[in-house]
PDB file of N, CA, C and O in Angstrom:
ATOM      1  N   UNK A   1      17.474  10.452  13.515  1.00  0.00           N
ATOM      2  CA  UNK A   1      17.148   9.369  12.611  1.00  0.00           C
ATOM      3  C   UNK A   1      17.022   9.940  11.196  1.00  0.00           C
ATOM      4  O   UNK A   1      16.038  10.628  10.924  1.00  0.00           O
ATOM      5  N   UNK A   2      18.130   9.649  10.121  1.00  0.00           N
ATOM      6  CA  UNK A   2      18.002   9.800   8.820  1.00  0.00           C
ATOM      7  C   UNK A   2      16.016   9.458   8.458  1.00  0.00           C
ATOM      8  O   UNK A   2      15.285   8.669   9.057  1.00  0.00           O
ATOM      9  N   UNK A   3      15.712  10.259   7.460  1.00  0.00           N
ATOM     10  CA  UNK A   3      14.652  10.315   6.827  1.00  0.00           C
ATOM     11  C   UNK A   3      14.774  10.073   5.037  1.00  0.00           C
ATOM     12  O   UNK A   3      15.636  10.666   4.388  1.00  0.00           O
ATOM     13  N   UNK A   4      14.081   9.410   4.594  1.00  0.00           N
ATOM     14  CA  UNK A   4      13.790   9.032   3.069  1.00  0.00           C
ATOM     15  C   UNK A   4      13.666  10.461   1.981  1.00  0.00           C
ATOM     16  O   UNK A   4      12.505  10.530   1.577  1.00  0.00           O
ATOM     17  N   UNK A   5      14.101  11.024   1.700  1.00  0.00           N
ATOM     18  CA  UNK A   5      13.554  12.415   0.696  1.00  0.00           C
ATOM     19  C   UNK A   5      13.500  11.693  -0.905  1.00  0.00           C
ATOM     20  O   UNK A   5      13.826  10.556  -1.243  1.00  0.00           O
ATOM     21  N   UNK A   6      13.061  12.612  -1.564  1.00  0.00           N
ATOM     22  CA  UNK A   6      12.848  12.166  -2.715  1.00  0.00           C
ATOM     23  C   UNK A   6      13.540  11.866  -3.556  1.00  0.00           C
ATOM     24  O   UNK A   6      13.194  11.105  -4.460  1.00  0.00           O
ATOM     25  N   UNK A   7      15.202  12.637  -3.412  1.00  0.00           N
ATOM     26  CA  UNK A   7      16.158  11.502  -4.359  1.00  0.00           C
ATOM     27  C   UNK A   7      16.182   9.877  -4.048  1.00  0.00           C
ATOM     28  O   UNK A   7      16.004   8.957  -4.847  1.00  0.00           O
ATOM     29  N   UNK A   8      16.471   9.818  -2.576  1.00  0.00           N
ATOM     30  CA  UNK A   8      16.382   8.459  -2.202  1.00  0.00           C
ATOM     31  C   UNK A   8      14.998   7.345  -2.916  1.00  0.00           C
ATOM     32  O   UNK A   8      14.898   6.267  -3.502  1.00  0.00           O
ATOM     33  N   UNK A   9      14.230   8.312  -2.461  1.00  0.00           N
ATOM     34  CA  UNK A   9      12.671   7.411  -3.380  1.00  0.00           C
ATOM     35  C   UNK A   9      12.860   7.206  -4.783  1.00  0.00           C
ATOM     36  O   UNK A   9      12.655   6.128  -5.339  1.00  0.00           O
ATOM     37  N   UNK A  10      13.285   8.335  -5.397  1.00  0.00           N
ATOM     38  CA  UNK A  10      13.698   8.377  -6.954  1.00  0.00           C
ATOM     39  C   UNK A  10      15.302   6.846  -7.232  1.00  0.00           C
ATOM     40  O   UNK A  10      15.142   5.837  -7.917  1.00  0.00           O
ATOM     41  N   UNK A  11      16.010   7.039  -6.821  1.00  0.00           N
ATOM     42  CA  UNK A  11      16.821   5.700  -6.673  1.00  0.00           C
ATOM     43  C   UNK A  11      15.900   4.524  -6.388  1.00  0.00           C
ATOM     44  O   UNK A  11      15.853   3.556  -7.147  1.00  0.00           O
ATOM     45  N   UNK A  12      15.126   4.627  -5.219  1.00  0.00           N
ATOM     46  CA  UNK A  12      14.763   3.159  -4.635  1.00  0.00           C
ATOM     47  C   UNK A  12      14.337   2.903  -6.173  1.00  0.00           C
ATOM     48  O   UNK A  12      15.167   2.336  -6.883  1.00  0.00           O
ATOM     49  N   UNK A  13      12.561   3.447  -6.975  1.00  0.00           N
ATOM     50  CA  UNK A  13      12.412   3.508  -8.004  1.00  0.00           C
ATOM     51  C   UNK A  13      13.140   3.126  -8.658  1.00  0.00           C
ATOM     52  O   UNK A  13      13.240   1.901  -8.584  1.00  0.00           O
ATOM     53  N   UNK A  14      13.925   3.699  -9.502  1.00  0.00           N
ATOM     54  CA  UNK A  14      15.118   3.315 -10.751  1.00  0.00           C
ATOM     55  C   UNK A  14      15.518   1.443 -10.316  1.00  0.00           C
ATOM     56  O   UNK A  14      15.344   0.543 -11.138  1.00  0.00           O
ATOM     57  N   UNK A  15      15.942   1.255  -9.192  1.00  0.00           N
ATOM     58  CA  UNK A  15      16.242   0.019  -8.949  1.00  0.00           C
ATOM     59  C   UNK A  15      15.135  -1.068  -9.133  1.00  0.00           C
ATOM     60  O   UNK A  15      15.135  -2.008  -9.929  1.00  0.00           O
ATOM     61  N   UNK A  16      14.327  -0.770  -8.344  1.00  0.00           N
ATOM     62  CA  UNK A  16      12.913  -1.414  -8.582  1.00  0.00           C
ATOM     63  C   UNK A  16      12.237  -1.648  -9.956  1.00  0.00           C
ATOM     64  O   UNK A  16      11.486  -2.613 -10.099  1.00  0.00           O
ATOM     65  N   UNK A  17      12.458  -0.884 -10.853  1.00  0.00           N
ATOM     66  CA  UNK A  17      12.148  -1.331 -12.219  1.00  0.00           C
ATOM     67  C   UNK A  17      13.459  -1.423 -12.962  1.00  0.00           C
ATOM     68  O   UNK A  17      13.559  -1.500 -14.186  1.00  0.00           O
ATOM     69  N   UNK A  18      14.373  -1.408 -12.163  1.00  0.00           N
ATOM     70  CA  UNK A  18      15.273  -2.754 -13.034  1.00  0.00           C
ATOM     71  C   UNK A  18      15.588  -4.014 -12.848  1.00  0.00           C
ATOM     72  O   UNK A  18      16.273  -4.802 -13.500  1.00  0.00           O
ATOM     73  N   UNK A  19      14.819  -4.120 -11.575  1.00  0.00           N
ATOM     74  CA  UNK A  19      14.929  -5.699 -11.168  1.00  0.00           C
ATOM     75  C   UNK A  19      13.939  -6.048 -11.798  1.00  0.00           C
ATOM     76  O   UNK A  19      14.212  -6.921 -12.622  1.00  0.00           O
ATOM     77  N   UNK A  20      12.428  -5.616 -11.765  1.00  0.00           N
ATOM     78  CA  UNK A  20      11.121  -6.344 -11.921  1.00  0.00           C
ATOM     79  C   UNK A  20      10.803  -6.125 -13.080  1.00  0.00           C
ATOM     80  O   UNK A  20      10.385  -6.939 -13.903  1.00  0.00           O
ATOM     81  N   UNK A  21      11.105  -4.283 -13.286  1.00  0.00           N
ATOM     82  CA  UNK A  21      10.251  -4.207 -15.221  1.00  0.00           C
ATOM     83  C   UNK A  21       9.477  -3.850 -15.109  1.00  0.00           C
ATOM     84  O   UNK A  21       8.760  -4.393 -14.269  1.00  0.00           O
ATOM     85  N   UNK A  22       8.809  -2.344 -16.019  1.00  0.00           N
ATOM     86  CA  UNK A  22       7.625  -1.930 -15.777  1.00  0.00           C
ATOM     87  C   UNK A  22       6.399  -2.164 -15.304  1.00  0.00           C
ATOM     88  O   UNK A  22       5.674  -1.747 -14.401  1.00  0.00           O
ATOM     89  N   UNK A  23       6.352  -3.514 -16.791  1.00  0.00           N
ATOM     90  CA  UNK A  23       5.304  -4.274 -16.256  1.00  0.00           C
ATOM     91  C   UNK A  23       4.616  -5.240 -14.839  1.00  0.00           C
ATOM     92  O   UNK A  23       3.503  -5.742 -14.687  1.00  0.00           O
ATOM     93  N   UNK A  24       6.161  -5.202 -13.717  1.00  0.00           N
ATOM     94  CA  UNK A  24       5.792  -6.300 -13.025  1.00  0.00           C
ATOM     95  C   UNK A  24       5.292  -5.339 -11.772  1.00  0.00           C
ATOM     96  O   UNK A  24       4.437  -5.537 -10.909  1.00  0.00           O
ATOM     97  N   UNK A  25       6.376  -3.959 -12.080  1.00  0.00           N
ATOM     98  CA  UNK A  25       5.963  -3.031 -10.801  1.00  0.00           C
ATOM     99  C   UNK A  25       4.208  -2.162 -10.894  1.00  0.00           C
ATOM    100  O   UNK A  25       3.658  -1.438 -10.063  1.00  0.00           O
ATOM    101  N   UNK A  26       3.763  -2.612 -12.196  1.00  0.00           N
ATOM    102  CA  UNK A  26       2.448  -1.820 -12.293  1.00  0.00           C
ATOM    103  C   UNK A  26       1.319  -2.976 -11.262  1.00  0.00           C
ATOM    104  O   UNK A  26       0.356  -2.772 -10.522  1.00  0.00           O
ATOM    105  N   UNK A  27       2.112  -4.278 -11.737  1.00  0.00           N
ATOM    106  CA  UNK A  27       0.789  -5.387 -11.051  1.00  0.00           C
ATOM    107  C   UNK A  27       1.064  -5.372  -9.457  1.00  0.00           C
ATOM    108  O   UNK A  27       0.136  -5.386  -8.648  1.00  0.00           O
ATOM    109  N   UNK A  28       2.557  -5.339  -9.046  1.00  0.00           N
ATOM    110  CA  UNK A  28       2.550  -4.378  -7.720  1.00  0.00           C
ATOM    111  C   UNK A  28       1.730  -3.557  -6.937  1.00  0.00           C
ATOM    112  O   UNK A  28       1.133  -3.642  -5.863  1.00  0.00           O
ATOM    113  N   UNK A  29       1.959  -2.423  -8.160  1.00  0.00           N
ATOM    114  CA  UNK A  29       1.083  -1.525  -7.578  1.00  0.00           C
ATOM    115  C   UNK A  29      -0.543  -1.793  -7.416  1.00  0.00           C
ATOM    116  O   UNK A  29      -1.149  -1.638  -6.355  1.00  0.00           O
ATOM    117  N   UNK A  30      -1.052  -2.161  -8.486  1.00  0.00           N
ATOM    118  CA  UNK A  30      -2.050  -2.924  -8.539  1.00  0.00           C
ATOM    119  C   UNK A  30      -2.768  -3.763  -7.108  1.00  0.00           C
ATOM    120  O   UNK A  30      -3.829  -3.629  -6.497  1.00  0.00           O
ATOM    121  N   UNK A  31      -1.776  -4.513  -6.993  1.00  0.00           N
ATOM    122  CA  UNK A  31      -1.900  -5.330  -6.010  1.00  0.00           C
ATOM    123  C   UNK A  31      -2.460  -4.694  -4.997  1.00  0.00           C
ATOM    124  O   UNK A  31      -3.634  -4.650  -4.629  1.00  0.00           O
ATOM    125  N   UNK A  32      -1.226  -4.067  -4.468  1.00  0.00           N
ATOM    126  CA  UNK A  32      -1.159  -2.871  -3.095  1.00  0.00           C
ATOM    127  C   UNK A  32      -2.214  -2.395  -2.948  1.00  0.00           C
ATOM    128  O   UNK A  32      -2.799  -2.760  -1.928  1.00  0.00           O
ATOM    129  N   UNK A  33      -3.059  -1.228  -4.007  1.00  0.00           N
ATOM    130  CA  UNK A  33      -3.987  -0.604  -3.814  1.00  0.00           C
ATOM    131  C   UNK A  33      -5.188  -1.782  -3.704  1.00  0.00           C
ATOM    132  O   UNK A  33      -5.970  -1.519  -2.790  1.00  0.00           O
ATOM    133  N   UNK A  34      -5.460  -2.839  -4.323  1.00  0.00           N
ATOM    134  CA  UNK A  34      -6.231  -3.662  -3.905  1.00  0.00           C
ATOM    135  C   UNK A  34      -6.477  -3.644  -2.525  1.00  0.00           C
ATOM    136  O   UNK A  34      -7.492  -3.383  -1.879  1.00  0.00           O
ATOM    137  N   UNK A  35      -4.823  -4.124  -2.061  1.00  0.00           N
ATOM    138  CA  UNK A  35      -4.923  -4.685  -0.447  1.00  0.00           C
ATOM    139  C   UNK A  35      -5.536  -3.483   0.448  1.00  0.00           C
ATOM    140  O   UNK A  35      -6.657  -3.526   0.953  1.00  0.00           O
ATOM    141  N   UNK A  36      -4.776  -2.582   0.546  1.00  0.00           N
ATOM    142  CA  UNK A  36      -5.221  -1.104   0.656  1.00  0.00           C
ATOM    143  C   UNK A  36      -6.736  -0.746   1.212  1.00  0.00           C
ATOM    144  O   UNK A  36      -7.068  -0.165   2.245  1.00  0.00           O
ATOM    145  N   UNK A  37      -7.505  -1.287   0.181  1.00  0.00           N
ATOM    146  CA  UNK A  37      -8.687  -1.241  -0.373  1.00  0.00           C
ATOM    147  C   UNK A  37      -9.445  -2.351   0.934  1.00  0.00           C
ATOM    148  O   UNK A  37     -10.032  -1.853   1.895  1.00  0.00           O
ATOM    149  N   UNK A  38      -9.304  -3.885   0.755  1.00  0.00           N
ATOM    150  CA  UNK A  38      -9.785  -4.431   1.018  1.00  0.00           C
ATOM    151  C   UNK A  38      -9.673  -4.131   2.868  1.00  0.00           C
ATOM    152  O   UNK A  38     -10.643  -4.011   3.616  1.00  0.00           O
ATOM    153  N   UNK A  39      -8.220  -4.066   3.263  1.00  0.00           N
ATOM    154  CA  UNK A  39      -7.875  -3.380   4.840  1.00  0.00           C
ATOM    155  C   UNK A  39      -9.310  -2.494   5.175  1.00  0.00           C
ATOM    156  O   UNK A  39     -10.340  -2.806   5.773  1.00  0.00           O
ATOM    157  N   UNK A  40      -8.893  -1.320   4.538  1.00  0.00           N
ATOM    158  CA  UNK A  40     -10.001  -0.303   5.041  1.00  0.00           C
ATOM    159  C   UNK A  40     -11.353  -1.094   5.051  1.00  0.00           C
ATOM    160  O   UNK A  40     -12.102  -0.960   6.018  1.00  0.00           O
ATOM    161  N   UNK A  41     -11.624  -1.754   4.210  1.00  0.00           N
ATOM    162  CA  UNK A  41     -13.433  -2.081   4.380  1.00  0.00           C
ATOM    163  C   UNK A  41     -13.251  -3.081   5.192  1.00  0.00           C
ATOM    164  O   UNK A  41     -14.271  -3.611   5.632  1.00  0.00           O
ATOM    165  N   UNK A  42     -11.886  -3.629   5.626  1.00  0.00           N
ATOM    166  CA  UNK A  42     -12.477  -4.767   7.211  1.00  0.00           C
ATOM    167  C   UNK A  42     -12.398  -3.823   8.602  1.00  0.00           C
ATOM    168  O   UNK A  42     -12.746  -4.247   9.703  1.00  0.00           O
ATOM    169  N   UNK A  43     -11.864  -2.431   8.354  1.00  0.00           N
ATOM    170  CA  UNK A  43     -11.480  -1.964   9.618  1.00  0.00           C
ATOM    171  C   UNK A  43     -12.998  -1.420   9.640  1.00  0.00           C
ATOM    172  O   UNK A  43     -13.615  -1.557  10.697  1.00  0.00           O
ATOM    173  N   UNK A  44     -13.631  -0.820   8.555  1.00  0.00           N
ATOM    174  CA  UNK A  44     -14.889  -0.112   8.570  1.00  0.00           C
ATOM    175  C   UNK A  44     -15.873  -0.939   9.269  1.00  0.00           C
ATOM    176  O   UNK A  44     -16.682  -0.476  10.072  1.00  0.00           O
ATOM    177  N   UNK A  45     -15.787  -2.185   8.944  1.00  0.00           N
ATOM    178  CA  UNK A  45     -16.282  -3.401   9.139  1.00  0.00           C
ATOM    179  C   UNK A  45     -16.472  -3.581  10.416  1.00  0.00           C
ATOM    180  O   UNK A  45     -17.590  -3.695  10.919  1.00  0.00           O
ATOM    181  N   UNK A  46     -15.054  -3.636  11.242  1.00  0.00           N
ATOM    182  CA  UNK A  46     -15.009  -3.518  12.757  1.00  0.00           C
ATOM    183  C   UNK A  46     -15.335  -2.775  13.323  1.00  0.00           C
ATOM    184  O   UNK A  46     -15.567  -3.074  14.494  1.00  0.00           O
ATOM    185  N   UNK A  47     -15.504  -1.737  13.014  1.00  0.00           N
ATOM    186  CA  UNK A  47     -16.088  -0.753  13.188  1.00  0.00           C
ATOM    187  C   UNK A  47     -17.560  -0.618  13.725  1.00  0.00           C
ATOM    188  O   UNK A  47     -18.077  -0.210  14.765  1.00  0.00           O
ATOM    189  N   UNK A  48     -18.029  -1.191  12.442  1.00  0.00           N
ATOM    190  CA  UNK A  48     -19.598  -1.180  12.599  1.00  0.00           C
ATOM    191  C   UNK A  48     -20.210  -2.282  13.492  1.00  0.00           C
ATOM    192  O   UNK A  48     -21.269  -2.293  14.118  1.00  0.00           O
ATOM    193  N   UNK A  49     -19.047  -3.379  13.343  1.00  0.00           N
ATOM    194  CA  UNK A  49     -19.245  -4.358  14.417  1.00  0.00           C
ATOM    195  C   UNK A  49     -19.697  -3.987  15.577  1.00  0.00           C
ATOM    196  O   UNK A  49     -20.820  -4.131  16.060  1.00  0.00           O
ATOM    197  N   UNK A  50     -18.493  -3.360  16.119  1.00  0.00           N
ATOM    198  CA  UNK A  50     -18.017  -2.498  17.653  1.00  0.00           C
ATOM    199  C   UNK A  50     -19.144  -1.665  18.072  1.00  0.00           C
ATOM    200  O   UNK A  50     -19.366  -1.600  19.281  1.00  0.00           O
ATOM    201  N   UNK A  51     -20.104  -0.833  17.030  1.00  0.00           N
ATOM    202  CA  UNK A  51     -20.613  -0.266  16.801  1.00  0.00           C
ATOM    203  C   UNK A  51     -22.311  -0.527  17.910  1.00  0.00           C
ATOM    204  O   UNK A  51     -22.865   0.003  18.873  1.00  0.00           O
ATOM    205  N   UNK A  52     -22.540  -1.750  16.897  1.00  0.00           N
ATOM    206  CA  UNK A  52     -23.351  -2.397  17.195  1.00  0.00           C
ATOM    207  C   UNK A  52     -23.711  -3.269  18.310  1.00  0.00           C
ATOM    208  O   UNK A  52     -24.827  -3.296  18.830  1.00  0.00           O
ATOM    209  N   UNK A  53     -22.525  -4.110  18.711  1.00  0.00           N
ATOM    210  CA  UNK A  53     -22.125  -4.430  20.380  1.00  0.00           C
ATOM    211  C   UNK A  53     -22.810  -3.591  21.697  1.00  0.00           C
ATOM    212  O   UNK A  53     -23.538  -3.991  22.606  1.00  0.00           O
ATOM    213  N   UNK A  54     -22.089  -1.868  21.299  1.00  0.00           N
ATOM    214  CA  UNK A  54     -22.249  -1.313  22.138  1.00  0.00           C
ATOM    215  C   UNK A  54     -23.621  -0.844  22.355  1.00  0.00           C
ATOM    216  O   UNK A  54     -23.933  -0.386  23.454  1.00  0.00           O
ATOM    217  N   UNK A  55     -24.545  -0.932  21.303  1.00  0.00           N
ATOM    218  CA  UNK A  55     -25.773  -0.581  21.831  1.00  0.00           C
ATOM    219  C   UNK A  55     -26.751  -1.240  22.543  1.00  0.00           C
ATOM    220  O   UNK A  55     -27.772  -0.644  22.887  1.00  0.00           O
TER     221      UNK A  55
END
């Protein structure tokens, strides 16, 4: 199975901010790490849920 290396990432890039534009790929990113963000504190979440169940 072919694998992604970093020219390929470096292309995907270049394309990606010529469709969207600096500006649209920063609120992207933005976004992402939000979501990112919010994931982990529901899994932590379940976590502590699960946590608590079991005692």
């Amino acid at each position: 199975m072919p694998t992604i290396g970093p020219l390929e990432l470096g292309i995907i890039l270049v394309i990606a901010i010529a469709i969207f534009g600096v500006g649209k790929i920063a609120d992207i990113g933005k976004e992402m790490g939000r979501s990112v963000r919010e994931f982990r504190g529901a899994l932590r979440e379940g976590d502590e849920a699960v946590k608590e169940l079991g005692e």
